[in-house]
MIZA-766647 format. One record per residue (C-alpha): residue number from 0; residue in one letter; x, y, z. Coordinates in steps of 0.02 Angstrom, whole numbers, plus 50000, padded with zeros to 5 digits. Layout:
BEGIN
+-----+--------+-------+-------+-------+
: num : residu :    px :    py :    pz :
+-----+--------+-------+-------+-------+
: NUM :      A :     X :     Y :     Z :
...
+-----+--------+-------+-------+-------+
end
This chain:
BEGIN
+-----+--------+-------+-------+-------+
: num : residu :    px :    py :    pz :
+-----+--------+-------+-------+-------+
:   0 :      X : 45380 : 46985 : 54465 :
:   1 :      X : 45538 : 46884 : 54481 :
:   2 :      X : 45676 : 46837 : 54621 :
:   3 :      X : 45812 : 46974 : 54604 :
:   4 :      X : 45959 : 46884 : 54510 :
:   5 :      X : 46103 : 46832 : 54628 :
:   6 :      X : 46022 : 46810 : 54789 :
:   7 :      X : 46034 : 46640 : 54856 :
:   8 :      X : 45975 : 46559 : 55004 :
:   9 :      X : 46129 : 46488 : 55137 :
:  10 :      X : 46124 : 46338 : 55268 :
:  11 :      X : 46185 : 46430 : 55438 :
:  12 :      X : 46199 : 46324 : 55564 :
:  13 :      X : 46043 : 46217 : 55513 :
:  14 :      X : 45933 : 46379 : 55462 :
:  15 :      X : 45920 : 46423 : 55289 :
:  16 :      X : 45926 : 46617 : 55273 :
:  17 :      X : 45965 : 46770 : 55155 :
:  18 :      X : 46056 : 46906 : 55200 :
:  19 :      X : 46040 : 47044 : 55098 :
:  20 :      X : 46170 : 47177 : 55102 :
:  21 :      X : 46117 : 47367 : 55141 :
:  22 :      X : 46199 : 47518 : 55127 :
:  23 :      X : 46411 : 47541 : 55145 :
:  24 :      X : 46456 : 47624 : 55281 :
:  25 :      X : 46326 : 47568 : 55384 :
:  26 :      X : 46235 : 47409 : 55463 :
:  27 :      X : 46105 : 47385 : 55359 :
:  28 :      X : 46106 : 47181 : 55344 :
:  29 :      X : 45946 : 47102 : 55351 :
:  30 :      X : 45951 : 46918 : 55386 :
:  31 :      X : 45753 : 46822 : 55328 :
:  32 :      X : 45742 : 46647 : 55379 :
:  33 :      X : 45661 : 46531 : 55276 :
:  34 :      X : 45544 : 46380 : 55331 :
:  35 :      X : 45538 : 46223 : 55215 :
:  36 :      X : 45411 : 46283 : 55120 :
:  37 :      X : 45458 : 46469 : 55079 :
:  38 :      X : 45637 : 46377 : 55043 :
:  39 :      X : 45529 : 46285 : 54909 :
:  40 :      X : 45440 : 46405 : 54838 :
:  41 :      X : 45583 : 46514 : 54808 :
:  42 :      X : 45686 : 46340 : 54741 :
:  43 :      X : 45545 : 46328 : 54633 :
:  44 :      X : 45522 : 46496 : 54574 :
:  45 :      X : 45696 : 46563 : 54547 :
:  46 :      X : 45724 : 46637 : 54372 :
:  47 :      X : 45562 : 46632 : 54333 :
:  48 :      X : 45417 : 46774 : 54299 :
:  49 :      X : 45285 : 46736 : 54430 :
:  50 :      X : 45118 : 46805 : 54509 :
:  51 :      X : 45032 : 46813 : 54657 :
:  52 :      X : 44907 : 46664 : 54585 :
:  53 :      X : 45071 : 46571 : 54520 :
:  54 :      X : 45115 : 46544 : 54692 :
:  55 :      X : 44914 : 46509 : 54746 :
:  56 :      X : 44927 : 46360 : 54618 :
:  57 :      X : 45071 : 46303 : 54671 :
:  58 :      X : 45025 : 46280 : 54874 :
:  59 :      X : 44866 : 46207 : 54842 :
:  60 :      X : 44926 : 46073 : 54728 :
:  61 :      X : 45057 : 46043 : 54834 :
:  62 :      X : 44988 : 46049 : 54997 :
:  63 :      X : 44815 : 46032 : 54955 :
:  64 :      X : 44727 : 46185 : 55052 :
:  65 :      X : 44603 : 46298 : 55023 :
:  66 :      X : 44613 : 46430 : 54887 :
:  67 :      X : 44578 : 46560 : 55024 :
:  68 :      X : 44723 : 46495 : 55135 :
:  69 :      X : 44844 : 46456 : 54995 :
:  70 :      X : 44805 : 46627 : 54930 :
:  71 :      X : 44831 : 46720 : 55122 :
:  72 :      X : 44997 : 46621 : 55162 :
:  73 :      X : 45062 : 46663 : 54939 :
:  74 :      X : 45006 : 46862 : 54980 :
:  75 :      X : 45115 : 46846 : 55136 :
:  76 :      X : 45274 : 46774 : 55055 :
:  77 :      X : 45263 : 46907 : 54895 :
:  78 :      X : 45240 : 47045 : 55039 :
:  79 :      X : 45409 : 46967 : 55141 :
:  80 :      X : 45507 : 46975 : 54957 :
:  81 :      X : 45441 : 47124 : 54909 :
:  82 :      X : 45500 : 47226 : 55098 :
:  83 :      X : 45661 : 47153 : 55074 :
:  84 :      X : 45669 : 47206 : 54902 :
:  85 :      X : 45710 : 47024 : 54843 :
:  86 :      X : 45582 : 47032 : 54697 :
:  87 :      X : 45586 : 47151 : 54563 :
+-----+--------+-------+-------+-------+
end
């Protein structure tokens, strides 16, 4: 999977979000917040092909946690992109 093309994360008033856009005609915006880490996953996945143990790798070198947690909190971010149809 990769981060849809385009969508970039914005500094609101000290929060760093993405709106995504929904339907003309009606009010379909959907605003995700981002902590510091999903902002750095997505910084440091952006344009590129990833998976679900891509991401695993990448929180427990960084963070150094468990496989099993890294692997839980990477499943959870995927999910978040995925709903919000920022991954394709």
């Amino acid at each position: 999977m990769q981060i849809r093309e385009g969508l970039k994360i914005r500094d609101i008033a000290g929060e760093k979000v993405l709106i995504m856009q929904g339907c003309v005609g009606m009010d379909m915006t959907r605003v995700i917040s981002f902590n510091t880490t999903a902002e750095w996953l997505w910084d440091t996945l952006y344009g590129k092909e990833f998976s679900l143990e891509d991401v695993t790798r990448l929180l427990t070198e960084r963070f150094q946690v468990d496989t099993e947690t890294a692997t839980a909190d990477a499943k959870k971010w995927i999910d978040q992109l995925i709903q919000y149809n920022a991954v394709e």
